[in-house]
C-alpha positions as CSV (number, residue, x, y, z in Angstrom):
1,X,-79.4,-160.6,78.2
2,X,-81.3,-163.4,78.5
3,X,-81.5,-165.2,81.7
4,X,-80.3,-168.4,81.9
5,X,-83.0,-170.7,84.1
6,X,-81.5,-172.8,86.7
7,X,-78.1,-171.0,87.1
8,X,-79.3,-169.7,90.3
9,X,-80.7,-173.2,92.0
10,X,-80.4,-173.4,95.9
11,X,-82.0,-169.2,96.3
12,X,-79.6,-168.5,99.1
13,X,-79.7,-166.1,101.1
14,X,-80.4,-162.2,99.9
15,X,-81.9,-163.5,96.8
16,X,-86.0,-163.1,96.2
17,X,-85.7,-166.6,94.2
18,X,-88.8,-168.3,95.3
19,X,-91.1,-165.7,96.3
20,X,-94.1,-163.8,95.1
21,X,-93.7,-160.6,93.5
22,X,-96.9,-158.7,93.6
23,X,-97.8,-155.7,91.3
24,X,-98.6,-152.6,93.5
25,X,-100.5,-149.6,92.3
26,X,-97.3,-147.8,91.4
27,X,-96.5,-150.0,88.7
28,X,-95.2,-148.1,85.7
29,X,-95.9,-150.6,83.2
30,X,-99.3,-151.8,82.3
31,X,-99.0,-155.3,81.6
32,X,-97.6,-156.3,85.0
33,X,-101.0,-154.2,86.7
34,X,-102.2,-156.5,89.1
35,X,-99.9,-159.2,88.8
36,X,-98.5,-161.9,91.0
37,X,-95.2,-163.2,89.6
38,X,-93.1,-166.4,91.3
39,X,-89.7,-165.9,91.1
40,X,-87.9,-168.9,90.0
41,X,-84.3,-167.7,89.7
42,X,-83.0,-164.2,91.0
43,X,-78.9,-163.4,91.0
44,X,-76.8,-160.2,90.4
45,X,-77.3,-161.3,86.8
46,X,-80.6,-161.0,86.6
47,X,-83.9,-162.8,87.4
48,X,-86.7,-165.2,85.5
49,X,-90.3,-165.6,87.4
50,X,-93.8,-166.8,85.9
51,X,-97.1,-164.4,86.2
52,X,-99.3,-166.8,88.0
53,X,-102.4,-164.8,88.2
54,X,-103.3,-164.3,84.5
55,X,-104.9,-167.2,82.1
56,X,-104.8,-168.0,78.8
57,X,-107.8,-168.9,76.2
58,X,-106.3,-172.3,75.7
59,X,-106.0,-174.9,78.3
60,X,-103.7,-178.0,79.2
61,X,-105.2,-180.3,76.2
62,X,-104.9,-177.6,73.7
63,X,-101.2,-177.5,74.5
64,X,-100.8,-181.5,74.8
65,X,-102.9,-181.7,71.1
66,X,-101.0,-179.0,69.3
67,X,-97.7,-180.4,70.4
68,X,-99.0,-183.8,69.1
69,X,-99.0,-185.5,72.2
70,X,-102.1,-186.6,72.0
71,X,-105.5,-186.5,69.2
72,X,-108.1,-184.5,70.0
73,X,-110.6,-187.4,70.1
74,X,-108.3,-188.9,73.3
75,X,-108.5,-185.3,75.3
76,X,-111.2,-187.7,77.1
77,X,-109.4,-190.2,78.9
78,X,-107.2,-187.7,80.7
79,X,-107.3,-187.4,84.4
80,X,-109.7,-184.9,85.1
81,X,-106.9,-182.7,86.9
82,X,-105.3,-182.4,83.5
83,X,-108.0,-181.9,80.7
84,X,-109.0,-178.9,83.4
85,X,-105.7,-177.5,84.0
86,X,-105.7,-174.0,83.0
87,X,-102.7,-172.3,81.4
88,X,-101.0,-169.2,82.9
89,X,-99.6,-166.2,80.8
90,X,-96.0,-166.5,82.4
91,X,-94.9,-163.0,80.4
92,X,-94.2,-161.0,77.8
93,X,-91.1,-162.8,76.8
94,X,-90.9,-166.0,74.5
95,X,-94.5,-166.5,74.5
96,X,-94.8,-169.6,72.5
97,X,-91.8,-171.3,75.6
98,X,-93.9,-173.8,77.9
99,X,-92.6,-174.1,81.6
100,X,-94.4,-175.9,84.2
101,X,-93.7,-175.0,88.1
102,X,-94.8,-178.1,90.5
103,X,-94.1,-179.6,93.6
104,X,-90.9,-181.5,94.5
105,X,-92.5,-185.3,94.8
106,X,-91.8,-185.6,90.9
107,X,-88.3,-185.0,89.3
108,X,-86.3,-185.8,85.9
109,X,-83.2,-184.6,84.6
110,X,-84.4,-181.4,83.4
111,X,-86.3,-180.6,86.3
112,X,-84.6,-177.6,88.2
113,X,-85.3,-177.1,92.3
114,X,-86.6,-173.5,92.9
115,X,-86.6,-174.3,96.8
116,X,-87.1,-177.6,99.0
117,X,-91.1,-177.5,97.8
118,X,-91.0,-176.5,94.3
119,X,-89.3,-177.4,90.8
120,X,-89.2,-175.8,87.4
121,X,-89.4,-178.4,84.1
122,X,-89.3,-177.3,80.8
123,X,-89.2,-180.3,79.0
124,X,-92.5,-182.1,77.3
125,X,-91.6,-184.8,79.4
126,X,-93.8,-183.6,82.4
127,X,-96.7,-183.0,80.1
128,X,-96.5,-186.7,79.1
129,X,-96.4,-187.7,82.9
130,X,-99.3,-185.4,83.7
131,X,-101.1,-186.1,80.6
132,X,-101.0,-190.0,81.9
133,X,-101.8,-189.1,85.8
134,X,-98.4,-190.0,86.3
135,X,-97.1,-186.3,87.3
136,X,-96.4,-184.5,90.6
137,X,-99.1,-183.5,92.9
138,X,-99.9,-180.2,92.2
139,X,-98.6,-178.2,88.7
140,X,-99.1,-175.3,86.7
141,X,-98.2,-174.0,83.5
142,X,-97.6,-170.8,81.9
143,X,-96.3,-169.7,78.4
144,X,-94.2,-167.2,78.6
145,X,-91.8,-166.2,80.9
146,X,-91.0,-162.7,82.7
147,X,-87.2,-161.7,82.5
148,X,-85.0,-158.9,83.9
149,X,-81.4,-157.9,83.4
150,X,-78.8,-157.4,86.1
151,X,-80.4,-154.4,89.2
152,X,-83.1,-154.1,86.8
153,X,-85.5,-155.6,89.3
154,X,-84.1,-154.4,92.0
155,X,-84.6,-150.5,90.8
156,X,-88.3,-151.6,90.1
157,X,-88.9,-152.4,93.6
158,X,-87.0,-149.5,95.0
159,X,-89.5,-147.5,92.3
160,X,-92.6,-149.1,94.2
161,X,-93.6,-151.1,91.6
162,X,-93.2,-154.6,93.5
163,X,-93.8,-155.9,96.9
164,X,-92.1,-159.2,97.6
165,X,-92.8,-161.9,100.1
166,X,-92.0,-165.6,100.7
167,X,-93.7,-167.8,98.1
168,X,-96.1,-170.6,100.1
169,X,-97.0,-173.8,97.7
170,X,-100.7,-173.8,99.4
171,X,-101.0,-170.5,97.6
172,X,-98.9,-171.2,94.7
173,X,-100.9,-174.4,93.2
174,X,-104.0,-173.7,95.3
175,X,-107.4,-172.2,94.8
176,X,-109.0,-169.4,92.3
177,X,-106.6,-168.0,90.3
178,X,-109.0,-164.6,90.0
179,X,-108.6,-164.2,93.6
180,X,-104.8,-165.2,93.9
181,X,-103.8,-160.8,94.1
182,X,-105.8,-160.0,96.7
183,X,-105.6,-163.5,99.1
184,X,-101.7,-163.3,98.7
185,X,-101.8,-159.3,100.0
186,X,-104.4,-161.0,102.6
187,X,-101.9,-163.4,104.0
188,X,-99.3,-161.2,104.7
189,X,-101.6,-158.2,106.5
190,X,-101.5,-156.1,103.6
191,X,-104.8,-153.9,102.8
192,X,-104.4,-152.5,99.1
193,X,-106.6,-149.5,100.3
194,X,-103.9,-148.8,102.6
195,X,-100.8,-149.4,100.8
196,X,-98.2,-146.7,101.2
197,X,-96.3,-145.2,98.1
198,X,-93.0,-146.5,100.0
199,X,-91.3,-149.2,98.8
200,X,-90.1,-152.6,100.9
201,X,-90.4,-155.8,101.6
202,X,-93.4,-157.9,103.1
């Protein structure tokens, strides 16, 4: 099935909506190795999150040109946050789908609340915003999105192939992106070297 985004707003309580999901060695299937997922909606019916550690060869502008929001020759009176704003691989599913995840202190219609901090827009209306300096304080985008079906995720964790811990905006919109698996593992006390082949929560 495919999961419907904002159906699962508020992430009360037992749900992993708005935390990291971070790849352990035990992962089964290659193109999560290494990842660091944000959950942006988990349920019994499933759940939808963004890889956040992986980049694509095209950046912000590309996006804003080939959607016609701007010309090329204009990429160079964007805000310098913008024409450098790189853009995530969010997953393997629906890989031309744009969503960007920023901070609660910019909102329209469309925009859907992960948790107090964050919000999910999928609309080219926050492109326009950013594109203009308008936009929230801190953004990122990814193409792509990450999807499972109801328990699936839930049997991947119990399989060792996820660790989950509370999300934190510093480390979800700030510094390298290279570095992003191993300072996450960092801030909760956990030493890769030393991971266990026992599944649970951070």
């Amino acid at each position: 099935m495919e999961w419907e985004i904002g159906a699962n707003r508020a992430g009360p309580e037992g749900t992993l909506q708005n935390h990291f999901l971070i790849a352990m060695p035990g992962m089964r299937d290659e193109r999560f190795a290494r990842s660091v997922i944000y959950l942006c909606a988990h349920s019994e019916d499933g759940a939808m999150g963004l890889i956040i550690n992986r980049t694509q060869q095209l950046g912000f502008t590309d996006v804003l040109v080939e959607l016609g929001i701007l010309d090329r020759s204009q990429s160079i009176r964007l805000p310098a946050r913008a024409r450098e704003m790189p853009v995530r691989s969010g997953g393997p599913v629906d890989r031309s789908r744009g969503f960007v995840l920023h901070t609660g202190d910019y909102m329209v219609d469309s925009s859907m609340p992960v948790s107090e901090q964050v919000c999910l827009t999928a609309t080219m209306d926050i492109l326009r915003a950013i594109s203009s300096g308008k936009g929230p304080r801190h953004a990122l985008m990814a193409l792509g999105y990450s999807g499972w079906g109801a328990g699936q995720l839930e049997m991947e964790i119990a399989e060792n192939g996820w660790l989950a811990c509370p999300a934190s905006p510093d480390l979800l919109f700030e510094g390298d992106i290279d570095s992003l698996y191993d300072r996450i593992l960092a801030s909760i006390g956990v030493d890769l070297a030393h991971l266990s082949q026992t599944a649970g929560h951070a």
